[in-house]
N, C-alpha and C positions, 0 to 999 in steps of 0.2 A: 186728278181733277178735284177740282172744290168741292165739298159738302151740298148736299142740297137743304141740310137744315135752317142756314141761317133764310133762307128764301123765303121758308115755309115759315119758321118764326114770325117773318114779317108781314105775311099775309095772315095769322094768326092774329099780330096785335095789332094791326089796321081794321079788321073785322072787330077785336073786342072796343078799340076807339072809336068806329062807326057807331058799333050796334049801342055802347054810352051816351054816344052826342044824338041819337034817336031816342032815347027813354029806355034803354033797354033795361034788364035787371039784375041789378049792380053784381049778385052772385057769380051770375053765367057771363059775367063781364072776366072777373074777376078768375071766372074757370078758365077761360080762353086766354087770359095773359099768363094763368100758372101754365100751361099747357104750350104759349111760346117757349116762354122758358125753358121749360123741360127738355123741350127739342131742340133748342137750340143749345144746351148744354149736355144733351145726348152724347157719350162718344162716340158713337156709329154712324154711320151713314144713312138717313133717313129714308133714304131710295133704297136700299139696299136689306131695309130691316124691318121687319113685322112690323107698323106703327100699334098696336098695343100692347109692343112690349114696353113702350116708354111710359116711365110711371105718372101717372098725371094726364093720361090720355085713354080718356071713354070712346066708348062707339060713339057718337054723336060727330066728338070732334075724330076722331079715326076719318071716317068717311068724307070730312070734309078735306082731311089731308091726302087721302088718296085719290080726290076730286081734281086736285091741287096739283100734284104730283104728276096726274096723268093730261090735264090740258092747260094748267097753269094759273088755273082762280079756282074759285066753285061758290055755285048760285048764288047762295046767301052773300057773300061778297060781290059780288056784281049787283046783286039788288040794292044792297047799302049804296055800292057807290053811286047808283042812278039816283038816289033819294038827298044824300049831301055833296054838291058840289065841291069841284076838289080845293078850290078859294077857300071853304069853310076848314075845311081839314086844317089847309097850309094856318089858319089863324092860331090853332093849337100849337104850334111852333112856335107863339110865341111867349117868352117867359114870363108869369103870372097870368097866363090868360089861357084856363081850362074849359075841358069842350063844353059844358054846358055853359057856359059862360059866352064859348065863343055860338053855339047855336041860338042861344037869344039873341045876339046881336043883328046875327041875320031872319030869324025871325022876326022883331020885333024895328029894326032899319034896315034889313035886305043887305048888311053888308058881310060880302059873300069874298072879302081878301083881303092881306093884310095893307093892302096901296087902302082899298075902299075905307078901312080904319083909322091909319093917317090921316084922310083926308075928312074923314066925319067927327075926327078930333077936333082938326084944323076949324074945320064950322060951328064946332060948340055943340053937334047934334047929341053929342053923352052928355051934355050938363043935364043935369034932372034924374039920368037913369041911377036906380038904385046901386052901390056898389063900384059907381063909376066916378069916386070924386077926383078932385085935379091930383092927389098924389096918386092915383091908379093912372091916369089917364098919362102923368109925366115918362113911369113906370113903362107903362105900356110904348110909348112913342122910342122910347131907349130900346123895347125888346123888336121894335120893328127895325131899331135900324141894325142893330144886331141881326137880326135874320136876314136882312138882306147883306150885308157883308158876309154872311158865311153860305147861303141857299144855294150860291154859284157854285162851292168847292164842296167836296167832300173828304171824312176823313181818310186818315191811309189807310184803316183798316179794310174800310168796302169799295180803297180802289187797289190794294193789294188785291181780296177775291176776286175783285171783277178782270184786273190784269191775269192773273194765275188759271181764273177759268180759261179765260179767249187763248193765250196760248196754250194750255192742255187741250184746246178743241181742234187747235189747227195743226196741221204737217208741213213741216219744214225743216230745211238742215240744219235751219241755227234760227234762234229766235229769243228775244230778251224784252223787257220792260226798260226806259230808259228815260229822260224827264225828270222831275221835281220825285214822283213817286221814286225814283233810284237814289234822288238825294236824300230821299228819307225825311220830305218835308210833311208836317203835320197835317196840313190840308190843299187837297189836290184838286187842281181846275179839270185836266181833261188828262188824259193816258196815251202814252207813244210809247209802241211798239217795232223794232226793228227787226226784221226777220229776212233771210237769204233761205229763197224756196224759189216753187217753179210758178211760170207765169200764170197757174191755174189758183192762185193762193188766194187772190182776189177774192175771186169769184166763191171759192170756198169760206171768204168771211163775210161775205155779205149773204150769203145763207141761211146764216148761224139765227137760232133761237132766241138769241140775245140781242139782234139786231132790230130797231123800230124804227131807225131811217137813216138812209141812206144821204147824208151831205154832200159827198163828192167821190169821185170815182176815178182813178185812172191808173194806165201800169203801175204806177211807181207810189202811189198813195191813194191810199181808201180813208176816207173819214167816216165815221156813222155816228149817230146815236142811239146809246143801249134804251133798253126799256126801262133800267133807272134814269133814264135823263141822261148819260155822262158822256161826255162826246171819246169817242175811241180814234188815233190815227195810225194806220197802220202803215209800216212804210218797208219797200223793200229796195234792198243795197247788195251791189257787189260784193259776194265772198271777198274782196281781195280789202274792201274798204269798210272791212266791219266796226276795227277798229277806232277808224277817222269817224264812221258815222256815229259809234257808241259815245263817244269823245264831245261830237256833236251836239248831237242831239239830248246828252244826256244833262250839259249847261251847268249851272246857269250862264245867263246871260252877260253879266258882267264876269265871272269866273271864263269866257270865253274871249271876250276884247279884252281881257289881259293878256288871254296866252299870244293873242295874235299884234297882239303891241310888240309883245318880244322876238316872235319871228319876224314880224316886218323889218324891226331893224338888223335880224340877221338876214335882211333881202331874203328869206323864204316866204312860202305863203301858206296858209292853214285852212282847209274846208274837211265837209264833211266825206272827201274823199279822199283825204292824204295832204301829206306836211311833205310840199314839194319845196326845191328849189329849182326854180326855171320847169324843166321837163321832167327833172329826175324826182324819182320819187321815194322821198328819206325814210318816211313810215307810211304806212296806214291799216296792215291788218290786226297790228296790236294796240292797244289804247298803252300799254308801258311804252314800247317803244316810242312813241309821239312825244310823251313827259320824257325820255331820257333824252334823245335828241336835243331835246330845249335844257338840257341840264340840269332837269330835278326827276326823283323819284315818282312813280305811280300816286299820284294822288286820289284818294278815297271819295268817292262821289259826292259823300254827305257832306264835306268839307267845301264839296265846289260854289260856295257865293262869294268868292272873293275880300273875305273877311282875313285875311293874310297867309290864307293856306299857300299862295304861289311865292310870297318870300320867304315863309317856310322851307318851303322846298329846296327855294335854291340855295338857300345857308342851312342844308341838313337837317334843320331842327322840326321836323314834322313829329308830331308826339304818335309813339304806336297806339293807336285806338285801341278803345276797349272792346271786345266782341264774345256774340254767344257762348262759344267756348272757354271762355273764360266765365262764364255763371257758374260758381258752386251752388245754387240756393235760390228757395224764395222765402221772402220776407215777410209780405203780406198776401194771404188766402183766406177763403171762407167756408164755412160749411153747411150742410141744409139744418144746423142748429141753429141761426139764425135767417140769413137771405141768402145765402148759397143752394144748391140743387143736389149736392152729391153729398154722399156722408163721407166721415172724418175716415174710415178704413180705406174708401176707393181714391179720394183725394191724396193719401199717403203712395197709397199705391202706385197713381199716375207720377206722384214727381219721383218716387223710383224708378220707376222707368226710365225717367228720362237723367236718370244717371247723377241727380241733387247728393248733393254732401251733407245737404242739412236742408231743413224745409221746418217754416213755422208757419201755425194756425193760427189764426188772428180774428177770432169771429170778435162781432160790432160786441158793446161794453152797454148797461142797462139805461145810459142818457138817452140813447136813441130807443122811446121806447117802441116803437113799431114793431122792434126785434124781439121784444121780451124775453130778453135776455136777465140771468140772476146770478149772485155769487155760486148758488146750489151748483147752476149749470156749469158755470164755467169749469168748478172745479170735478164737478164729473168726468166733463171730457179733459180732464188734466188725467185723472186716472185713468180711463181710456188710450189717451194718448199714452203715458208710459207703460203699459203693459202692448200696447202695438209697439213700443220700442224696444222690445226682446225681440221682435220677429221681425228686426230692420237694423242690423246689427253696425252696417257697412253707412248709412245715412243716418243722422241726430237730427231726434224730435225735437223741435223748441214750442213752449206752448204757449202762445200769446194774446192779445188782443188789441184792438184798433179802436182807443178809446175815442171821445167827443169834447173837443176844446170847446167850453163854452164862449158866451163873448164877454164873460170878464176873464180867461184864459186858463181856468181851472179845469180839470177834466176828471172822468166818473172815479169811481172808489177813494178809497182813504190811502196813503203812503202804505200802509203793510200790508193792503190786500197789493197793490200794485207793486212792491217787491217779491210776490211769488210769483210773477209772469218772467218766462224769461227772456221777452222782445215786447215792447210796447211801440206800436204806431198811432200815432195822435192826430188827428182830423177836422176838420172845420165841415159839418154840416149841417150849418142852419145859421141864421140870422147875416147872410151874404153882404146885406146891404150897410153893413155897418162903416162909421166915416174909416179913413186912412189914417187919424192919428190911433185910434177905437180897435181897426183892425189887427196895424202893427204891434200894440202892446197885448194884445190876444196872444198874436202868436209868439213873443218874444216870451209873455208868461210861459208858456207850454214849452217853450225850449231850455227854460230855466228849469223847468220840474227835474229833480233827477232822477225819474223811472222814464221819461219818455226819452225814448232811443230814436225815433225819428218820425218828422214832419209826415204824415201824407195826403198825397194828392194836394199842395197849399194853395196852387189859386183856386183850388174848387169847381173850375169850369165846366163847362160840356160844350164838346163842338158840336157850334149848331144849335143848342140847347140855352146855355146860361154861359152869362159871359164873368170873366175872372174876379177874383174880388179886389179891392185896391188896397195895396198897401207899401208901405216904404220897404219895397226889398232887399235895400243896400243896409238897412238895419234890421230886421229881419237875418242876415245871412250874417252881420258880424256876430249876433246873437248865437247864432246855429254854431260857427267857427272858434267863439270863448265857450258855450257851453258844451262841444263835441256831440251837438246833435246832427243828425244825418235828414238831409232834404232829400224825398225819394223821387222817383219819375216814375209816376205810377203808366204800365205800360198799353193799360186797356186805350185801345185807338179813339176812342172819343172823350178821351181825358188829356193822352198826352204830357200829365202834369207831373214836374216841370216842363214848360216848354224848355226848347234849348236856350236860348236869349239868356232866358233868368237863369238857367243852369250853367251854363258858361261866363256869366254873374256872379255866381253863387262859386266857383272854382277859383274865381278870383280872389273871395275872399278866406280861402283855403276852408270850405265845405266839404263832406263826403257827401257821397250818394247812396242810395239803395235804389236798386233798376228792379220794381217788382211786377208780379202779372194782374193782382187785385183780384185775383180768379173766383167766380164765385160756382165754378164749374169743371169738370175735367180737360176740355178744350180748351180753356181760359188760357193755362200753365203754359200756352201756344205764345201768347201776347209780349210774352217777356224780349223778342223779336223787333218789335214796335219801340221797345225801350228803349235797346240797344241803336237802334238809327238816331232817335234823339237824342242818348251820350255821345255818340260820333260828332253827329253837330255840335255839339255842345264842346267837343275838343275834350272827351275824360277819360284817361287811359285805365287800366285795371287796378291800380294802386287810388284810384278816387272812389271805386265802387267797391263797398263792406262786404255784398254778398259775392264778390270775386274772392276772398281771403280766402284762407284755409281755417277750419275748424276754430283754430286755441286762439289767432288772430281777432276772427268775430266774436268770438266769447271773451276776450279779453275788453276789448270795445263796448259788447252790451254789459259788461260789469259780472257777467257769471261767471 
């Protein structure tokens, strides 16, 4: 079953966002979001583990977590929330517009949503307020609508957990996630569930702790909605038609009026109960046998939008996908020497674990100063790192950094400090708003550098948060593809970046990739999971992603 950290996290930095947008004190603000963090970057189980063994976590906040744990808020939080309505909150969601910013407004014009903002746009009532001139106000009207195209969905990340709790909670013989989330699509409306159990399974989901209401109820489908919001469907199907209904249910939509284009004219017929002809029935407990029947190979979910995956099939040429197992490595990671949480020995240690060939460090580079970051440092933990690499004989340490592409496209150090790294990833964080022709040659410069080995994270976005930057990415990517720089998909779920679109874009114009986790923590190194459904979509087998190589392959590449 799922972690209960990330839970607790979030009720951590709701409390520190509260207790800001009330006046609180910027320190004890600032304790309480070191303290999500910490916990949510915990390896352990938060239920399960002494909360003051997590570093970064006093008595004060302890008790609030154990408050937390045991009935699922505590005080202090429920006093905030009666004090700001939860309109005010949602206003901080939107991009440039922070909480104190957003509590004046309601303060000072009672608008208490981001509709209410809009519309007191719309009336001229911000002309006059200080801070609010018409390039804030343009700014601001683009971040609402932005939030409302994305406030419906959420990302895969928190509807991976939320899928993965519900069926760890329930009993059943067989039971799956199935939907846009099995496609592996970046941002999910609502979650379907198929499961073959007994008729009491209902009743046992609509129980559950995670349930806040109940939409619709009957043998065959339960709808609810969780306490995040997310509408859950849970559906239950004959053992014999698991596979018709995985097939189903699992879509997309168009990916599904094709298959049955094709059986109609073989006079069969296609539901979520089997691929009959007449009475007989040619498949339905395997989702393979259904695709052979019709004359093509199993096709992989994430393929399913009907983007040629089905004439692939049928002339063979479906590309073997690239998959977890095929990760030697991560590319880009972090350490608590700048904004990561874990030190450089436990971070090494987790991606042994997990069986890496090679694993680079990449903490941020000294443009971004927040990090305060220095030559001193960096090369400390270079010596650090190569003496941990005697005592990791079977895995190669690469020591790297994730510098900052300015917006004339030049990035931090000089040429020979930046040839003793041996992986540079190169980033756009800051000045977002830059025009498309402005953006483009940013990033074309940076692909030009010969120490930068790869783009990351390049639209910069955040789901939900900030929306992508603009730029001509069919030049951008010939850039990447003449100078053999590598375009990553950073894997953390509210990045997403590449999306597939551009990354199957970006293949066209013969790109590689790096599928990394951005880990700023030991659990991060999990994410790399998230990537690999975006490469699927994106159509990129193991020969387009660097850190699938073997050792001498990738070192030949990054030029060591």
């Amino acid at each position: 079953m799922a972690r209960a950290n990330d839970t607790v996290a979030a009720a951590l930095e709701e409390y520190a966002e509260l207790f800001a947008m009330t006046g609180g004190d910027a320190f004890r603000v600032r304790s309480y979001q070191k303290a999500a963090k910490a916990i949510a970057g915990f390896p352990e189980d938060i239920a399960a583990t002494a909360v003051r063994s997590v570093p970064g976590v006093g008595e004060a906040i302890a008790k609030k977590v154990e408050e937390y744990l045991e009935r699922g808020s505590f005080r202090q939080l429920d006093d905030l929330r009666g004090k700001v309505p939860g309109g005010v909150r949602r206003l901080t969601r939107i991009a440039s517009l922070g909480p104190k910013k957003a509590v004046f407004l309601f303060q000072e014009l009672g608008i208490d949503s981001p509709e209410a903002l809009a519309e007191a746009i719309g009336q001229g009532r911000l002309k006059g307020l200080k801070g609010f001139g018409p390039k804030t106000e343009e700014n601001l009207l683009r971040g609402i609508e932005q939030l409302e195209r994305t406030s419906a969905r959420v990302h895969t990340g928190v509807a991976m957990d939320l899928a993965e709790r519900i069926i760890a909670s329930l009993s059943a013989e067989r039971i799956a996630y199935a939907g846009s989330l099995r496609r592996m699509k970046d941002t999910i409306g609502d979650i379907d569930i198929l499961a073959v159990g007994p008729a009491s399974l209902m009743d046992d989901f609509k129980s559950r702790p995670y349930v806040a209401e109940v939409i619709a109820s009957g043998e065959k489908k339960t709808s609810i909605r969780t306490t995040e919001g997310i509408q859950v469907d849970l559906r239950v199907v004959p053992a014999e038609s698991w596979g018709a209904a995985m097939q189903y249910f699992t879509g997309s939509k168009e990916h599904n009026v094709h298959l049955r284009e094709i059986t109609v004219k073989k006079g069969w017929k296609l539901s979520e109960y089997g691929l009959f002809d007449g009475d007989r029935v040619i498949a339905a407990e395997r989702e393979e046998d259904i695709y052979q029947a019709l004359g093509m190979p199993w096709i992989p979910p994430p393929l399913r939008e009907d983007g040629g995956e089905i004439t692939a099939a049928l002339r063979g040429e479906l590309p073997a996908l690239v998959t977890l197992d095929d990760i030697r490595g991560d590319l880009h990671t972090h350490t608590d020497l700048t904004d990561g949480i874990a030190s450089l020995e436990d971070m090494v240690a987790a991606a042994r674990a997990r069986g890496h060939s090679y694993y680079a460090v990449t903490d941020h580079a000294p443009d971004l100063a927040m990090q305060r970051m220095t030559l001193d440092k960096a090369l400390e933990q270079r010596e650090r790192l190569q003496r941990l690499q005697a005592s990791h004989p079977d895995m190669r340490l690469l020591h790297g950094t994730e510098l900052n592409i300015a917006p004339d496209g030049s990035v931090d150090w000089p040429a020979e400090v930046l040839a003793g790294f041996d992986v540079c990833v190169a980033s756009v964080h800051s000045h977002f708003t830059q025009s498309r022709e402005e953006m483009t040659r940013r990033f074309i410069a940076a692909c030009e550098n010969p120490h930068v080995h790869i783009i990351g994270h390049p639209t910069t976005r955040k789901i939900g948060g900030r929306p992508p930057v603009d730029a001509d990415w069919e030049a951008v990517f010939r850039a990447a593809a003449r100078t053999g720089t590598a375009m990553e998909i950073d894997s953390f779920p509210d990045r997403s970046d590449l999306p597939s679109d551009l990354a199957r874009l970006a293949r066209h114009h013969g790109v590689k990739f790096s599928i990394d986790s951005d880990a700023h923590a030991v659990p991060h190194l999990d994410n790399q999971r998230f990537g690999i459904g975006i490469a699927q979509r994106a159509w990129l087998t193991a020969d387009d992603v660097i850190n699938t190589w073997p050792l001498e392959r990738l070192l030949t590449f990054l030029g060591r």
